[in-house]
C-alpha positions, 0 to 999 in steps of 0.5 A: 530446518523447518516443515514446507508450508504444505497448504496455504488459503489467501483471504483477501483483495485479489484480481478483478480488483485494483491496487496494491492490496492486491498486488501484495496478495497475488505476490506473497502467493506467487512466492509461497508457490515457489516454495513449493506450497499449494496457494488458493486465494479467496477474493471478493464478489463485493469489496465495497457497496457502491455507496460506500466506494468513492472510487470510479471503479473497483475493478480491473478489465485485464485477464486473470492471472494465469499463474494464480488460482483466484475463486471469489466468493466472499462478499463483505455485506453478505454474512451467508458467504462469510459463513460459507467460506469459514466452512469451506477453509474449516474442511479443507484445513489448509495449513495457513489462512493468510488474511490482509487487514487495513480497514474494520470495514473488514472485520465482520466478514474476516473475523467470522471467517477466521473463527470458522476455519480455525475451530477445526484444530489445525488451521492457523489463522496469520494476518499480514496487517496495513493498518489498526487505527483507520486514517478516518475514523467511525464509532464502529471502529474499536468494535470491529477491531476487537472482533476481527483482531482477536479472532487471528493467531499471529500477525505480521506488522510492517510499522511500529506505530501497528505494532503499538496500536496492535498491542490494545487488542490483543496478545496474539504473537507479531512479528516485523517485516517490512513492507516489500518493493513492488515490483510488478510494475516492470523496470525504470525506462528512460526520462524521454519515453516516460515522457511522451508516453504521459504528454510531459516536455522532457527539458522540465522537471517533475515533482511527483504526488502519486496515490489515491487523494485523500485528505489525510494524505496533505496534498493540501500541505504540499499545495501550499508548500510549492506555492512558496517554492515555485520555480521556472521550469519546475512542475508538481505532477499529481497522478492518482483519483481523488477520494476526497473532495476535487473542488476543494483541491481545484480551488486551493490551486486557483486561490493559490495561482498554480494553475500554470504549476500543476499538471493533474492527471486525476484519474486512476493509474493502471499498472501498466503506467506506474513505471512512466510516472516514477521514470519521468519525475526526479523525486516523489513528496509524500507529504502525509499528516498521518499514516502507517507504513505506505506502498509509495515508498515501496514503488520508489525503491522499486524504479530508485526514485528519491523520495521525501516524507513527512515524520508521522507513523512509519515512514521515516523507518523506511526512508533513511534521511539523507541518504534515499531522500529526506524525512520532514515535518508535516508543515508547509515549511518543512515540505517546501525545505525538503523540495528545495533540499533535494534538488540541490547538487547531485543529491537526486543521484546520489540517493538514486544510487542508494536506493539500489543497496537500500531496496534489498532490505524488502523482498517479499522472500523476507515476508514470507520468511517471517509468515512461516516463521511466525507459523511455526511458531503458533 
């Protein structure tokens, strides 16, 4: 049996700040500590400039987790704190400095980091890795990519479509795991509570759109869609902030006559009301034109809520077509397919109860499994 990861430094989102990035961290921390490891992680003092934020807020009002040793120190436009962390992990010499990459927005202040804190002989430096390619695309990218990638001694990549785009960059060794369920959330509560928690009328049904609302994400393809599907009693329910333009959204709804159709809860979903949206909707579209892997998917295992995605990136490797929900083309036609598919029978039933087989497959035991995996082999 392998050595125990003695020491492990997490770079990367963290609490104040919101989301499922750092969700991700703080788990994988939790977890490498039960192992026995000692885990620090290093967050944020500036994520994003505020010009650069489309968000309202980048932050959480909640208490820090106690359980967690969370320092923030790293501030993405201030090379001073890049140069003083890498010192910092330099001399400490934590076996692992764990990173999470998915934006070369990124790459100056992690790469100069990772260079820093590896130059003392003993640190390894692994990268669980969201994206390559950013889903909106600047001049900059391939450089930042460049200087951050080959800065990194392995990775862990959670779609093959990473894993390809990887492969231009570097040599470095990578392994596969994918994405974890999110189970921070807490458990599925009845279709009753979950509505009068979020204002629904319980003898409807409920359609779910969930996540932040960027363009790449075709919100604008399932708009169109459920004008063609349309039925009484029948509502699309989208839940998330908009990060791309909201009049442009509004006005496709009216142009399309769903005003009656939609109910949009357009702000950003605290933790503590994830669990409501996928206990009261009987299935959740992802209609993406592009993507990686997505952590929508991994809340729907979490509550064994069906799920619908379009057949780009990574996704269809996580959603087995018919059997937790359906794969379709990003097209109108094939989301509106898809939508009138699942609701009928007990198909909703049957890939509720999938899913429970289905969700063992991501634990973030396994995740941290192939990090030290991948460690041991460096």
């Amino acid at each position: 049996m392998a050595a125990k990861v003695q020491k492990i430094a997490i770079v990367g989102p963290a609490h104040p700040y919101r989301g499922g990035l750092a969700s991700i961290m703080q788990s994988m921390a939790r977890e490498f500590q039960s192992r026995g490891s000692e885990v620090a992680i290093t967050t944020f003092t500036l994520q994003y400039p505020k010009l650069l934020f489309p968000g309202k807020s980048q932050t959480v009002d909640t208490p820090a987790p106690a359980d967690l040793h969370i320092e923030r120190k790293l501030s993405t436009v201030n090379p001073i704190t890049w140069w003083r962390v890498g010192r910092e992990l330099h001399k400490a010499k934590p076996d692992i400095v764990l990173m999470k990459y998915w934006t070369p927005f990124m790459a100056p202040a992690f790469g100069t980091v990772a260079r820093l804190a590896r130059k003392n002989g003993h640190t390894k430096v692994i990268c669980q890795i969201d994206n390559v390619e950013p889903h909106e695309h600047h001049i900059i990218d391939k450089p930042c990519n460049r200087y951050f990638l080959r800065s990194v001694d392995g990775f862990i990549y959670m779609s093959e479509q990473v894993h390809s785009e990887l492969k231009a960059y570097t040599t470095a060794p990578a392994l596969f795991s994918p994405h974890p369920i999110f189970d921070n959330f807490g458990e599925r509560v009845s279709r009753d509570e979950a509505c009068a928690r979020l204002g629904l009328d319980p003898t409807e049904q409920y359609t779910l759109f969930f996540g932040l609302i960027r363009d790449y994400k075709g919100l604008d393809t399932l708009l169109d869609a459920w004008a063609d599907y349309r039925r009484e009693g029948h509502k699309l329910l989208i839940a998330g902030e908009f990060y791309a333009s909201r009049s442009k959204y509004i006005e496709q709804i009216e142009r399309l006559g769903l005003q009656s159709d939609i109910i949009l809860h357009d702000h950003f979903i605290p933790d503590s009301e994830v669990k409501d949206y996928f206990s009261a909707a009987d299935c959740v579209v992802l209609p993406y034109k592009t993507a990686t892997q997505s952590g929508v998917t991994q809340i729907c295992y979490n509550f064994c809520t069906p799920v619908i995605v379009t057949r780009v990136g990574g996704l269809a490797e996580i959603v087995p077509d018919g059997r937790v929900g359906y794969v379709c083309e990003p097209t109108k036609e094939g989301v509106r397919n898809a939508i009138e598919r699942i609701y009928e029978g007990d198909r909703l039933q049957r890939f509720s109860e999938a899913m429970q087989e289905e969700r063992k497959r991501f634990t973030w035991e396994a995740m941290c499994d192939k990090i030290e995996e991948l460690y041991h082999s460096l």
